[in-house]
Backbone of each chain as ProteinMPNN parsed JSONL, in Angstrom:
{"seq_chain_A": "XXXXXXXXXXXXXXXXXXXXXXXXXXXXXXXXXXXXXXXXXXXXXXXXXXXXXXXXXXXXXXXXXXXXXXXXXXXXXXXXXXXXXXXXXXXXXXXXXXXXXXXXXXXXX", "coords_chain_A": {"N_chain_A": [[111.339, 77.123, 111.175], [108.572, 78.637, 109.732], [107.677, 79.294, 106.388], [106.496, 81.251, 103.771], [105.555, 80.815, 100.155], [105.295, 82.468, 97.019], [104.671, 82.25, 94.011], [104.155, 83.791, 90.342], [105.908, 86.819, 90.926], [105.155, 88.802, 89.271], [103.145, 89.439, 87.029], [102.019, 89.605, 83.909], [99.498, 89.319, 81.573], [97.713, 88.614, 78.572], [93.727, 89.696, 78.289], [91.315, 86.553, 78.445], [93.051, 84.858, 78.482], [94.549, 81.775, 79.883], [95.078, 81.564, 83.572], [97.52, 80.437, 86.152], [98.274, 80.627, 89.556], [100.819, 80.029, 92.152], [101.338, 79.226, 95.197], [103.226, 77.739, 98.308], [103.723, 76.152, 101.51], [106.257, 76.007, 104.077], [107.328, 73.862, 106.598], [105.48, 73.587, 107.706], [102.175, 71.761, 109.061], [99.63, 70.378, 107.627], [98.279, 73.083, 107.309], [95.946, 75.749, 107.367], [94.718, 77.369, 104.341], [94.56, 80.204, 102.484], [93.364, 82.363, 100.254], [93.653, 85.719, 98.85], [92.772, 88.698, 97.133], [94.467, 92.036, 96.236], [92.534, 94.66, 95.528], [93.724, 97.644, 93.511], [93.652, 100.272, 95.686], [92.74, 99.24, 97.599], [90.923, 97.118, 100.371], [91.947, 93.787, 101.332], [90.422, 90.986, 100.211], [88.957, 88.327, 100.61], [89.556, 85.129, 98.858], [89.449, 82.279, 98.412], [89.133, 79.601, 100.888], [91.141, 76.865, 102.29], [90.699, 73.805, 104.125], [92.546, 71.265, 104.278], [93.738, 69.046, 101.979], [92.455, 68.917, 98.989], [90.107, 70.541, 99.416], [87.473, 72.656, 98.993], [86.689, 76.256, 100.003], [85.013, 78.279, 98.331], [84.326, 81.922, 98.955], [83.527, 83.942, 96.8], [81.877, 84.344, 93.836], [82.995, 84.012, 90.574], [85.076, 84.25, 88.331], [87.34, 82.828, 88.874], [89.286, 79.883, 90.287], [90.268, 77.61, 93.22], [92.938, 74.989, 93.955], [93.952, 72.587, 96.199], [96.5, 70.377, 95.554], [98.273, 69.14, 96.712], [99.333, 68.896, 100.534], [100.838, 71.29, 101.292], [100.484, 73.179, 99.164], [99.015, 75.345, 97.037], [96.491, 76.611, 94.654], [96.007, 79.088, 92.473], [93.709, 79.444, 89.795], [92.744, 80.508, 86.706], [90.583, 80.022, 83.877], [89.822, 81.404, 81.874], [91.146, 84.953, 81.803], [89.762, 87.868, 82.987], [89.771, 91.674, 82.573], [88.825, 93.153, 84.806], [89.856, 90.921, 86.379], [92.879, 92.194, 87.604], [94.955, 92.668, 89.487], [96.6, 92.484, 93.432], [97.556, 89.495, 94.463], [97.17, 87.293, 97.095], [98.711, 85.1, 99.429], [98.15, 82.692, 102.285], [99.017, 81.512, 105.365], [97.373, 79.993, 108.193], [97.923, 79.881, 111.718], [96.435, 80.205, 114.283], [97.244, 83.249, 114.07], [96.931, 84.762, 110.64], [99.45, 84.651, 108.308], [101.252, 85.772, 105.688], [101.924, 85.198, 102.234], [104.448, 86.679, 99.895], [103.141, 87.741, 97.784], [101.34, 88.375, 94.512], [101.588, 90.096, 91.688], [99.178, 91.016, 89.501], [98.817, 92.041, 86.733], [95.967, 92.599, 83.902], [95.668, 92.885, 80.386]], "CA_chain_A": [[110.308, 78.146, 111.094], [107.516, 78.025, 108.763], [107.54, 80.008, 105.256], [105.274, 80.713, 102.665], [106.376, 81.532, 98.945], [104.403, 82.553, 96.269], [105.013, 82.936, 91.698], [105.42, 84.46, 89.572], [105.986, 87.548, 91.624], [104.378, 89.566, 88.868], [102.724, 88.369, 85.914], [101.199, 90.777, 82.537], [98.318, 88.46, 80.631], [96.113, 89.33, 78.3], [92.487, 89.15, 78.535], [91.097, 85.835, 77.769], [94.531, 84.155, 78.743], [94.183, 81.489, 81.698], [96.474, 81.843, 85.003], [97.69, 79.615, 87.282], [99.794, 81.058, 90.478], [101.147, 79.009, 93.416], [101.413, 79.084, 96.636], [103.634, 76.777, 99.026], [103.691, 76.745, 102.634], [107.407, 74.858, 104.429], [107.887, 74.432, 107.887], [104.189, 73.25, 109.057], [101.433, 70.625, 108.46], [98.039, 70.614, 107.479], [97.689, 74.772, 107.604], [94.505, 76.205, 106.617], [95.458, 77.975, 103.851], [93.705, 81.281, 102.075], [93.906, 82.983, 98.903], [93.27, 86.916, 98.968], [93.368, 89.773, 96.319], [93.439, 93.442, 96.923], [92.373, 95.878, 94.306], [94.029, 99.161, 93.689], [93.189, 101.883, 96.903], [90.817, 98.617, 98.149], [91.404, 96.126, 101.558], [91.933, 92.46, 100.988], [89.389, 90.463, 99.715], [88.826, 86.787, 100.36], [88.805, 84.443, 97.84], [89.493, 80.875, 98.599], [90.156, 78.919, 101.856], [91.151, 75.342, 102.398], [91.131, 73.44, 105.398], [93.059, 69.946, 103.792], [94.028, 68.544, 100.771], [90.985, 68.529, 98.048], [88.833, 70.668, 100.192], [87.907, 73.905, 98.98], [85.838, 76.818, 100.258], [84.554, 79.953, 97.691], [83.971, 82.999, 99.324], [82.775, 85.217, 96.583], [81.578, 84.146, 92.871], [83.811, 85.004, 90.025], [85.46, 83.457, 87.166], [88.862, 82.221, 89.287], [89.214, 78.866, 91.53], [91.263, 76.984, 93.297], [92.867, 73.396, 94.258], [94.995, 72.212, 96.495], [96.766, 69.259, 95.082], [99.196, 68.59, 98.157], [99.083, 69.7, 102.24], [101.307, 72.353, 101.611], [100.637, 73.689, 97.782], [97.615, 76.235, 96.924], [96.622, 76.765, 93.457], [94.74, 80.14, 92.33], [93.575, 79.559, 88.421], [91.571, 80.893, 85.463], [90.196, 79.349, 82.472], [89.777, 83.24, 81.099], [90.982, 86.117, 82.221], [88.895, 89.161, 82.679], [90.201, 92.806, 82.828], [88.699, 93.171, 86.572], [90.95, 90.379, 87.509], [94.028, 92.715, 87.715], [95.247, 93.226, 91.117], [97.501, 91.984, 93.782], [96.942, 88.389, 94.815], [97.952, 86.605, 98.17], [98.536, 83.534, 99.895], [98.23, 83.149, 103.63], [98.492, 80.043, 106.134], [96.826, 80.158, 109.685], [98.144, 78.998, 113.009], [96.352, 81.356, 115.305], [97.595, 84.282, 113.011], [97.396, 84.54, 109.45], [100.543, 84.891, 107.987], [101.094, 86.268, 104.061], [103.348, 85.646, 101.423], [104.828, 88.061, 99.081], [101.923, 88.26, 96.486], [101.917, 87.966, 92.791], [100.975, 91.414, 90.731], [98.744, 90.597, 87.837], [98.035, 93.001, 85.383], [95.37, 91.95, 83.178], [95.659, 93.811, 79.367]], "C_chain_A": [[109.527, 77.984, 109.79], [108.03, 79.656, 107.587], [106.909, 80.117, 104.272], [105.995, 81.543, 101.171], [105.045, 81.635, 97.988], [105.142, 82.856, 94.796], [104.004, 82.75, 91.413], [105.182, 85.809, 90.992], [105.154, 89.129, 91.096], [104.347, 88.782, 87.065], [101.564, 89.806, 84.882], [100.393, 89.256, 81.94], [97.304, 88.976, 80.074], [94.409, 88.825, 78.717], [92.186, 87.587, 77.669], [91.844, 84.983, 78.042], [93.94, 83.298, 80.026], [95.689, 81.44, 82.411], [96.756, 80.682, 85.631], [98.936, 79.968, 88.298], [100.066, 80.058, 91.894], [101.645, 79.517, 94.425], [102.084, 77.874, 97.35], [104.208, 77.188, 100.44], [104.918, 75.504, 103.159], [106.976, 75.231, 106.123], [106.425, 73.576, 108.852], [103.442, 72.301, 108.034], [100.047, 70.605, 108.104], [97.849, 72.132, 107.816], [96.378, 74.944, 107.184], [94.985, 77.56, 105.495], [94.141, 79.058, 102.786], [94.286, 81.764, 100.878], [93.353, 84.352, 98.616], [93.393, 87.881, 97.548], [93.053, 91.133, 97.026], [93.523, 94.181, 95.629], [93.144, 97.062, 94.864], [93.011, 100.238, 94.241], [91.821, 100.68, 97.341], [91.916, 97.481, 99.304], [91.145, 94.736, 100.642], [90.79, 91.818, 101.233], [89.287, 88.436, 99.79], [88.32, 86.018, 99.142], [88.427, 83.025, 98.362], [89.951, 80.23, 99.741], [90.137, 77.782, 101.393], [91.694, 75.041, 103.408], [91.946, 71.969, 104.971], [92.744, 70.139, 102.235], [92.516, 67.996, 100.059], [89.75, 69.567, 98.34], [89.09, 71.829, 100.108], [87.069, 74.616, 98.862], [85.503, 78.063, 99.472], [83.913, 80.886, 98.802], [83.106, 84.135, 98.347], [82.791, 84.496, 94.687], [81.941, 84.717, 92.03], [84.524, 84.176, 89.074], [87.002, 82.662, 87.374], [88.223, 80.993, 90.191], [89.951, 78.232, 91.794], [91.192, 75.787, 93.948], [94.085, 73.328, 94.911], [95.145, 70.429, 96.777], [97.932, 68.203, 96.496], [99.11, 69.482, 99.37], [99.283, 70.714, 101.628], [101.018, 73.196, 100.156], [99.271, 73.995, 97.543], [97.513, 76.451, 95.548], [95.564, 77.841, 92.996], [94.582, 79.809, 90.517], [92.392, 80.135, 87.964], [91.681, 80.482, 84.154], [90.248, 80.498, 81.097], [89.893, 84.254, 81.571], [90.311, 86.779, 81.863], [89.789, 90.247, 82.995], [90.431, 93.412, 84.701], [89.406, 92.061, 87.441], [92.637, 90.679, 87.473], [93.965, 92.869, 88.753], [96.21, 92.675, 91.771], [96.758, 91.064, 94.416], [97.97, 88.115, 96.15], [97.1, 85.507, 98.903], [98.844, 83.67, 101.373], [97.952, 81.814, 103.981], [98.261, 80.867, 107.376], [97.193, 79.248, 110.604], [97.672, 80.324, 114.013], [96.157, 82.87, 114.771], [97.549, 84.08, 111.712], [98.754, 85.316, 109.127], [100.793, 84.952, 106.257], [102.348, 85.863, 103.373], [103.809, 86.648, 100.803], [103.654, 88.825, 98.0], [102.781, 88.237, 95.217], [101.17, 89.336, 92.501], [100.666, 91.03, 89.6], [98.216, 91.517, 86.994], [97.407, 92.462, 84.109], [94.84, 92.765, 81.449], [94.93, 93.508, 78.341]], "O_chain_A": [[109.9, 77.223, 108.897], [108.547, 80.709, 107.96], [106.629, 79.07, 103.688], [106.716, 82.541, 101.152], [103.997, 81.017, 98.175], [106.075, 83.645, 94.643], [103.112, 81.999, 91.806], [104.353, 85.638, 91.885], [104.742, 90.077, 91.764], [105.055, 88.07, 86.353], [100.689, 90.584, 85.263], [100.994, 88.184, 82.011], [96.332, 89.56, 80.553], [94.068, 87.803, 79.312], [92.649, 87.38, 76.547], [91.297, 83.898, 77.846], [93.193, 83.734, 80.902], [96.848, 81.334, 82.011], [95.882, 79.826, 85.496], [100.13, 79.751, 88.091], [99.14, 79.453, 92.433], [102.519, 80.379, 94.331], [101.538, 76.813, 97.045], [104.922, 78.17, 100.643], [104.757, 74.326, 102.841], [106.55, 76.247, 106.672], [106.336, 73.174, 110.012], [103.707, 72.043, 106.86], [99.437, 71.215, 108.982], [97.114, 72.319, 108.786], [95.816, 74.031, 106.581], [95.536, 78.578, 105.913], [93.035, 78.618, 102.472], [95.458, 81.617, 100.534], [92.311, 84.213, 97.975], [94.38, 87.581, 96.875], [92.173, 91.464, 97.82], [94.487, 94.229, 94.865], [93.267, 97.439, 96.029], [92.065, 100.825, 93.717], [90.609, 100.882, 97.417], [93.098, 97.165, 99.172], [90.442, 94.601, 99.64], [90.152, 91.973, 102.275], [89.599, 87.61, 98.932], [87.235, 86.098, 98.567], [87.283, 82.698, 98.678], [91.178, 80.166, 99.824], [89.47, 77.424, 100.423], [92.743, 75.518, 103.841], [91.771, 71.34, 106.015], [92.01, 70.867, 101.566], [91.76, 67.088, 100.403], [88.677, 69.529, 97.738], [90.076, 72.401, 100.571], [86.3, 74.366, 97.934], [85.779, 79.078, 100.111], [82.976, 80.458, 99.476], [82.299, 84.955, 98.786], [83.916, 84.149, 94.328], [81.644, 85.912, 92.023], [84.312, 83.0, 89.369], [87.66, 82.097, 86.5], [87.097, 80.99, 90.688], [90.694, 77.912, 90.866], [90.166, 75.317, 94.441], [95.123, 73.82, 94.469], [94.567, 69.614, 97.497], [98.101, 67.039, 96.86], [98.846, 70.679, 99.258], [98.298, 71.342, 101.24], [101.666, 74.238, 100.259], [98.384, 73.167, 97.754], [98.633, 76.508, 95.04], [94.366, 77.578, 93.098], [95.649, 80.027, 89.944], [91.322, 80.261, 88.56], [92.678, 80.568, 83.438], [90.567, 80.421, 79.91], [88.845, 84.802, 81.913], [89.946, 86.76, 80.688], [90.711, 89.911, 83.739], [91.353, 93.797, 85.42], [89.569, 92.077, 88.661], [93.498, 89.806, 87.361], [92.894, 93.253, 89.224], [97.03, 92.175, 91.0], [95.653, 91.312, 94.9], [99.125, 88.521, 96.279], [95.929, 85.146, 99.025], [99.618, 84.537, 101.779], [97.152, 81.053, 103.438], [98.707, 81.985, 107.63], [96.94, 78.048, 110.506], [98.425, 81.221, 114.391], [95.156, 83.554, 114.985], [98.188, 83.078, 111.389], [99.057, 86.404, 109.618], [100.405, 83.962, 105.636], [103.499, 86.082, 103.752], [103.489, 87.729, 101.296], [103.454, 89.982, 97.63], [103.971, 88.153, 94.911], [100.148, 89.59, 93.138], [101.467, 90.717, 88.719], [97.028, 91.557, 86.674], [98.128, 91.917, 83.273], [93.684, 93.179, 81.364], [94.862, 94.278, 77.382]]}, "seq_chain_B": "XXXXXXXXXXXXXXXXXXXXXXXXXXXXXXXXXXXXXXXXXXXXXXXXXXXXXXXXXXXXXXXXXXXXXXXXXXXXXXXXXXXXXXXXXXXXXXXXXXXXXXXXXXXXX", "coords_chain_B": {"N_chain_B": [[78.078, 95.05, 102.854], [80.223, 96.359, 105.268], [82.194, 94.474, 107.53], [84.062, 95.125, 109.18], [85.639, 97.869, 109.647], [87.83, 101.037, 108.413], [87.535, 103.801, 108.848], [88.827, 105.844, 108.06], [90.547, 106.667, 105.362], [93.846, 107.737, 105.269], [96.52, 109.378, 106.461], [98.173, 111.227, 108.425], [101.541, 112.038, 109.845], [103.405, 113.805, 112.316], [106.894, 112.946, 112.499], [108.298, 110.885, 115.383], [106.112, 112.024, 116.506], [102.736, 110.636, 118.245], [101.219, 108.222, 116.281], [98.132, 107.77, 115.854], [95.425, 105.19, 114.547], [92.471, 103.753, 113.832], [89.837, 101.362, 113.755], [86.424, 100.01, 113.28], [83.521, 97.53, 113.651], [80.958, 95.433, 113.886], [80.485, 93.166, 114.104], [79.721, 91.132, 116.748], [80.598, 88.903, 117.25], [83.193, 88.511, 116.353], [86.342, 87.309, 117.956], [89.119, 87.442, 118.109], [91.183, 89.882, 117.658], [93.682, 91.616, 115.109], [96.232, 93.534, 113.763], [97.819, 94.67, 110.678], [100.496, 95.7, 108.549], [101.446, 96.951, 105.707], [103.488, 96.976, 103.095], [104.349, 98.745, 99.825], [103.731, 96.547, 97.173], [103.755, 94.542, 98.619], [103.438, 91.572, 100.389], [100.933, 91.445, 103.26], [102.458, 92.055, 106.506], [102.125, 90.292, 110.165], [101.342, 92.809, 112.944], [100.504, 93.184, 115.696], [98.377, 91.818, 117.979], [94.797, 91.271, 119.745], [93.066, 89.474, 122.441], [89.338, 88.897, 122.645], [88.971, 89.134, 125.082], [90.316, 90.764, 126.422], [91.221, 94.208, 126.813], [93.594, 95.511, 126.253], [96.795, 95.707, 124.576], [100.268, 95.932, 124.695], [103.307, 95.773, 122.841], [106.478, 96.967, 122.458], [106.662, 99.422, 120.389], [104.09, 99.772, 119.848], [100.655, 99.454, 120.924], [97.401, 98.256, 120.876], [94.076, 98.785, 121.69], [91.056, 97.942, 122.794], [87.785, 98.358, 122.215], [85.201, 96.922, 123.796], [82.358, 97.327, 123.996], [82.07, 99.499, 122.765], [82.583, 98.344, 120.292], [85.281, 98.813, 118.953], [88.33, 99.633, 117.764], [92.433, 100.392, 117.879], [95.014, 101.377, 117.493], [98.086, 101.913, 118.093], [100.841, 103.975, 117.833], [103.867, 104.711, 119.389], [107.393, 106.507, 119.857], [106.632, 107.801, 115.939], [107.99, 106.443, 113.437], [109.641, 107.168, 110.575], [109.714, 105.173, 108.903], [107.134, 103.479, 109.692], [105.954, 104.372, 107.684], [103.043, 103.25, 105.644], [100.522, 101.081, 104.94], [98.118, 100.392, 106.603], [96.495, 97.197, 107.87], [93.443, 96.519, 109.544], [92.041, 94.013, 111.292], [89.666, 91.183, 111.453], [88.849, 88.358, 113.47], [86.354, 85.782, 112.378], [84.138, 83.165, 111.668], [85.894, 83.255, 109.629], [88.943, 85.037, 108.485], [88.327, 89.093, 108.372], [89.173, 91.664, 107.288], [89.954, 95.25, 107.048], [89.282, 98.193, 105.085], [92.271, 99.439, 104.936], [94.395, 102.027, 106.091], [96.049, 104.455, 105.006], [99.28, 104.903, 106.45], [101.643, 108.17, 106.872], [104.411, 109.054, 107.959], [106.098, 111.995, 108.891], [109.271, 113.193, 108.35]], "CA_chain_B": [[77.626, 95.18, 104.058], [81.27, 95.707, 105.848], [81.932, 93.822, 109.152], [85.497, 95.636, 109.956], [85.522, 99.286, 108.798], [88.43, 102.181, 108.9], [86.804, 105.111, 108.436], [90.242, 107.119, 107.954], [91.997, 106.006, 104.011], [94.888, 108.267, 104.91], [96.916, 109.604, 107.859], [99.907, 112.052, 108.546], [102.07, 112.322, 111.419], [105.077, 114.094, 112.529], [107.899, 112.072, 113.376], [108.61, 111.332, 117.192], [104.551, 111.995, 117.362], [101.892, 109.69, 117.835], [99.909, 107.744, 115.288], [96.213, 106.763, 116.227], [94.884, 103.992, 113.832], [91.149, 103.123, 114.049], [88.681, 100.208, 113.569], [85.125, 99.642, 114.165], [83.459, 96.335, 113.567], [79.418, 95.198, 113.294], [79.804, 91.526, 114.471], [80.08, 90.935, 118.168], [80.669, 87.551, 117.738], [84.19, 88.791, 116.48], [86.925, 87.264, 119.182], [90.083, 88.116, 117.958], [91.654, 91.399, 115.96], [94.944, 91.465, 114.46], [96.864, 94.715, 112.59], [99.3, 94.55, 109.656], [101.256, 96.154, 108.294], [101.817, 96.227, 104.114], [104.176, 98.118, 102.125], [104.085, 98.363, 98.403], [104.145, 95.495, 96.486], [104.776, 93.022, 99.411], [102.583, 90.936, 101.658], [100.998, 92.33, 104.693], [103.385, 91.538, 107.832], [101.409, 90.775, 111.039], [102.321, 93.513, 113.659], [99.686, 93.15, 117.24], [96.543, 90.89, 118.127], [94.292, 91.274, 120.673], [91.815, 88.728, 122.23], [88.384, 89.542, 122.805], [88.496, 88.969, 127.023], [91.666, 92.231, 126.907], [90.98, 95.644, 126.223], [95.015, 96.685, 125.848], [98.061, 95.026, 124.524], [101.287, 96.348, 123.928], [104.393, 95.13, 122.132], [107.497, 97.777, 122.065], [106.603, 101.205, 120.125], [102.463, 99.486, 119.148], [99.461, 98.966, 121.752], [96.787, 98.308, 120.899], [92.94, 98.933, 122.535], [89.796, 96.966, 121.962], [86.344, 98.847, 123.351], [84.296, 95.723, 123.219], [81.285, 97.96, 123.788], [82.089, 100.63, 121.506], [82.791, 97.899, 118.882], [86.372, 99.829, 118.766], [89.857, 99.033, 118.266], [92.795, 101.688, 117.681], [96.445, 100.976, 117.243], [98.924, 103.543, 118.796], [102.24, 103.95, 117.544], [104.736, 105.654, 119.627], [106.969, 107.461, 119.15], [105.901, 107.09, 115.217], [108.918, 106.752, 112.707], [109.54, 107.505, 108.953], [109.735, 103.362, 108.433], [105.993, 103.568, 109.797], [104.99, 104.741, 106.612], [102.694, 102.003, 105.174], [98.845, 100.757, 104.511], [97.554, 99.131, 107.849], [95.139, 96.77, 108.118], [92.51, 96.18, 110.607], [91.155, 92.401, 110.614], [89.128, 90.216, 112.914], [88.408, 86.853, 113.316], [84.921, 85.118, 113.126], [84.636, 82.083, 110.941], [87.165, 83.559, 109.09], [89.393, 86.812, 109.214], [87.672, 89.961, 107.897], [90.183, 92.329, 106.542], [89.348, 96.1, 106.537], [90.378, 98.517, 103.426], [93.392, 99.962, 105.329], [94.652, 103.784, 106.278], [97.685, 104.818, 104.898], [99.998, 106.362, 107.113], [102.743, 108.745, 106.234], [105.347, 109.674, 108.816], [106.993, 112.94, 108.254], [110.596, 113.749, 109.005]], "C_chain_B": [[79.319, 95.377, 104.983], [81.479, 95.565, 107.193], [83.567, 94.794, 109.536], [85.246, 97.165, 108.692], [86.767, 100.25, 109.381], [87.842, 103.26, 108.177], [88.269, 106.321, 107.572], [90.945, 106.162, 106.622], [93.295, 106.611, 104.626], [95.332, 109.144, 106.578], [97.997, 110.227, 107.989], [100.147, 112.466, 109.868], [103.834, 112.966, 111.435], [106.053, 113.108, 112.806], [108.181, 112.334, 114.507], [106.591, 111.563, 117.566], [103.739, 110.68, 117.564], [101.388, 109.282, 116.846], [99.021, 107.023, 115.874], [95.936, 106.161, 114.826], [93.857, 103.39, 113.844], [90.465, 102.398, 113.38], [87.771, 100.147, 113.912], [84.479, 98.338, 113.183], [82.09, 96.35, 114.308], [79.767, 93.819, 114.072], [80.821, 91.178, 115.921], [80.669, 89.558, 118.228], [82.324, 87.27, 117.178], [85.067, 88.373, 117.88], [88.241, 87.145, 119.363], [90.018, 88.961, 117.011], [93.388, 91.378, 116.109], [95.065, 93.593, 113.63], [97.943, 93.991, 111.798], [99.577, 95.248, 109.039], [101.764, 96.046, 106.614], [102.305, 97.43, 103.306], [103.771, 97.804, 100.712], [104.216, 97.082, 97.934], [104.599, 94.184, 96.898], [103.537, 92.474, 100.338], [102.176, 91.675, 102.968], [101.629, 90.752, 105.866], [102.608, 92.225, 109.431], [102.304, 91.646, 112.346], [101.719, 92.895, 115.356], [98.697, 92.295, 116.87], [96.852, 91.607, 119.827], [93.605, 90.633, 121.036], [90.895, 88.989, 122.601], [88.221, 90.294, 124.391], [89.559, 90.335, 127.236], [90.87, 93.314, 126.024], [92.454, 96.196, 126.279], [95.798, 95.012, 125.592], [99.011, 95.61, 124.001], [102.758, 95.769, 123.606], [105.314, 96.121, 121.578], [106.905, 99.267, 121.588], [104.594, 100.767, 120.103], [101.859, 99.391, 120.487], [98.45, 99.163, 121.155], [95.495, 98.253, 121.304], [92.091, 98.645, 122.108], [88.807, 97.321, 123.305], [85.668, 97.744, 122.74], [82.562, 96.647, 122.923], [80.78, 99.074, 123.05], [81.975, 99.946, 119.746], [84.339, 98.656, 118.072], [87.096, 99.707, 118.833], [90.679, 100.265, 117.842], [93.955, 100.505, 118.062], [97.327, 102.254, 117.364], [100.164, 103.158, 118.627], [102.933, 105.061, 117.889], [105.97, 105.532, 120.243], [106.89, 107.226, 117.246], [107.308, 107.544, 114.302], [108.974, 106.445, 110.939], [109.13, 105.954, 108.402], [108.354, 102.605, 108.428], [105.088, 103.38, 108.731], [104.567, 103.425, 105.975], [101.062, 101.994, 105.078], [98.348, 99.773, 105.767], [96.434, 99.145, 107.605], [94.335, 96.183, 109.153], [91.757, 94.899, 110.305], [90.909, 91.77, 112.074], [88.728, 89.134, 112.713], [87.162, 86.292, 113.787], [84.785, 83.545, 112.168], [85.75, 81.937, 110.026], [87.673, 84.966, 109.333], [88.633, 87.868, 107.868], [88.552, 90.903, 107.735], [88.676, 93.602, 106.399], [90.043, 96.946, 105.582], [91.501, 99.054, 103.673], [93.341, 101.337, 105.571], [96.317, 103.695, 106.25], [98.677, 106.019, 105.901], [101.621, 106.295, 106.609], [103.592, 109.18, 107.312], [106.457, 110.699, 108.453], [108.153, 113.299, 108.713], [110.647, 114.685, 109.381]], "O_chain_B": [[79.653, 94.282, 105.435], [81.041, 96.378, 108.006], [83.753, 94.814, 110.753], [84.877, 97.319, 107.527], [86.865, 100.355, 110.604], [87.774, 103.406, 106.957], [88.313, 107.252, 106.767], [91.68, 105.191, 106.802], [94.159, 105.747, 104.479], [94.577, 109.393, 107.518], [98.98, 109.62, 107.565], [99.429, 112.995, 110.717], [104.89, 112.698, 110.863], [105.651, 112.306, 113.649], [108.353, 113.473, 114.941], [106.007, 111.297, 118.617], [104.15, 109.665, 117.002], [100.901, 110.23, 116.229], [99.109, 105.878, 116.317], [96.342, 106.861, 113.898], [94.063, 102.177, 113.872], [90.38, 102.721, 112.196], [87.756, 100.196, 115.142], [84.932, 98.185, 112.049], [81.95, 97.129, 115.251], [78.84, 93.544, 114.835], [82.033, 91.038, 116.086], [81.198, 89.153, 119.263], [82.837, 86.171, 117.391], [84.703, 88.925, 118.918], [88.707, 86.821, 120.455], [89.326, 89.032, 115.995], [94.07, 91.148, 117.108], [94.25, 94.422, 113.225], [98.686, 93.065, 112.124], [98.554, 95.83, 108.68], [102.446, 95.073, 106.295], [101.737, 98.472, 102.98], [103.043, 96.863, 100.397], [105.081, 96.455, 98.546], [105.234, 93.267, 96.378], [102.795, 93.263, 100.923], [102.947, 92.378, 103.621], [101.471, 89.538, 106.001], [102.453, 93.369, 109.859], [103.452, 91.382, 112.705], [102.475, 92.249, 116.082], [98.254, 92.069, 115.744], [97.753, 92.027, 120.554], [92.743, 90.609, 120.158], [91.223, 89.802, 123.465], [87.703, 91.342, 124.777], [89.503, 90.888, 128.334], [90.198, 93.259, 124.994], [92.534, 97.422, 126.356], [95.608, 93.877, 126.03], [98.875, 95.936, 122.822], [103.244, 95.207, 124.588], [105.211, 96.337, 120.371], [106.729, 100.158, 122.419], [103.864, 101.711, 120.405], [102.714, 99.213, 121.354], [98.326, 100.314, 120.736], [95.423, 97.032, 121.446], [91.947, 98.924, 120.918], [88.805, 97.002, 124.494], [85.532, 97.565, 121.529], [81.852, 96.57, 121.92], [79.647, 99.477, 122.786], [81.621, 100.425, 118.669], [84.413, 98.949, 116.879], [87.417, 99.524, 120.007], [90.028, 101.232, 117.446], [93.913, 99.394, 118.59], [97.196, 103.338, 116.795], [100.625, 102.147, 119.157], [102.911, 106.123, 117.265], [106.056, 104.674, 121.121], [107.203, 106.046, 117.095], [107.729, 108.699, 114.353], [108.36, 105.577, 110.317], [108.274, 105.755, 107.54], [108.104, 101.622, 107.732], [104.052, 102.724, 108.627], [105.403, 102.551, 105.741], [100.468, 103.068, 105.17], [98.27, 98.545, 105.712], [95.596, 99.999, 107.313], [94.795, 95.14, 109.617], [91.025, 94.719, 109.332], [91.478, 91.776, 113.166], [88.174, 88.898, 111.64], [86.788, 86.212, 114.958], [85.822, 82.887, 112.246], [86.373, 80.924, 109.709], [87.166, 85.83, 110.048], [88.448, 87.489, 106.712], [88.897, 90.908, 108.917], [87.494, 93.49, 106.073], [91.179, 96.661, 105.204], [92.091, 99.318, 102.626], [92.295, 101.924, 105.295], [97.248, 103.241, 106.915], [98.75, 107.242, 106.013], [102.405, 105.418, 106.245], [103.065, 110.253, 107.609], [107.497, 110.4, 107.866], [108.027, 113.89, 109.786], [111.694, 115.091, 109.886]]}, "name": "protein", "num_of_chains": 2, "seq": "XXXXXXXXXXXXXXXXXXXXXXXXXXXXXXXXXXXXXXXXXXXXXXXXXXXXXXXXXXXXXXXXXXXXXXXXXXXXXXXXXXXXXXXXXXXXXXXXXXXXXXXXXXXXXXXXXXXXXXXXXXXXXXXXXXXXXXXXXXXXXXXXXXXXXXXXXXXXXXXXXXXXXXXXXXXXXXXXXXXXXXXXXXXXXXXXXXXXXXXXXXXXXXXXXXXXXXXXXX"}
């Protein structure tokens, strides 16, 4: 069966600080794989898909981006945190359904 | 501009009663919808889909109903239990999935 994991599980950084959280998907091959946040009292927010290795789609303009370096491994980073990028982040592969991992909680101070 | 909308943030139900759950949605060209299901601090866990060509599907205590011409979906949980309690989300699929901001429901003992 397929599984998706995600770290740190929660993460404090100050402003200015850069991130890098991961994502890894077992079990399946080439997924299409997504990278979401949701703000506090807000629905999930697309950030990043990727349909293959190297290949990667922005959804919304913003000081984060990501890479995926192997099939199964997603990479959300920042060069500088900002304050407004506190929230809960998630990772999701697609077969039909998207399917979520646990999320990372970033509080940004 | 949002393409998936719950009008309802928040939701209370007796236990043993029903819970209604509503969606409405702007882009016809929408041709699947999905619910999930997301507790605190954890990934949303998918619960129902529907595909565009059905107007009902049900799966144990959930069904859910898709007015294509209303633009209208609804998620019925019965009968509705304390474990219920959670942040569902309404999402549909068009080049990608559209995630709406959720409605929290509370199930009361």
């Amino acid at each position: 069966s397929q599984t998706i994991h995600q770290w740190p599980a929660t993460l404090v950084q100050p402003v200015g600080s850069p991130l890098s959280l991961e994502c890894t998907v077992e079990g399946t091959s080439n997924p299409n794989l997504y990278w979401y946040r949701q703000a506090a009292g807000r629905g999930l927010q697309l950030l990043f898909y990727s349909v293959g290795i190297g290949q990667i789609s922005s959804e919304v303009p913003q000081n984060l981006s990501a890479s995926r370096p192997q099939d199964r491994q997603f990479i959300l980073s920042s060069k500088k945190l900002l304050l407004s990028d506190s929230g809960f982040y998630l990772c999701a592969w697609e077969q039909e359904t998207q399917y979520f991992g646990p999320g990372t909680r970033l509080l940004v101070l | 501009d949002q393409q998936v909308k719950q009008n309802s943030p928040s939701l209370s139900v007796q236990e043993g009663r029903i819970s209604i759950l509503n969606c409405d949605y702007t882009n016809s060209m929408f041709d699947y919808f999905l619910w999930y299901k997301k507790y605190p601090a954890e990934g949303p866990t998918f619960l129902i889909s529907i595909s565009s060509i059905k107007d009902k599907n049900e799966d144990g205590r959930f069904t859910v109903f898709l007015n294509k011409s209303a633009k209208h979906l609804s998620l019925h949980i019965v009968p509705s239990q304390p474990g219920d309690s959670a942040v569902y989300f309404c999402a549909a699929r068009g080049q990608n999935f559209v995630f709406g901001p959720g409605t929290r429901l509370s199930v009361l003992p």
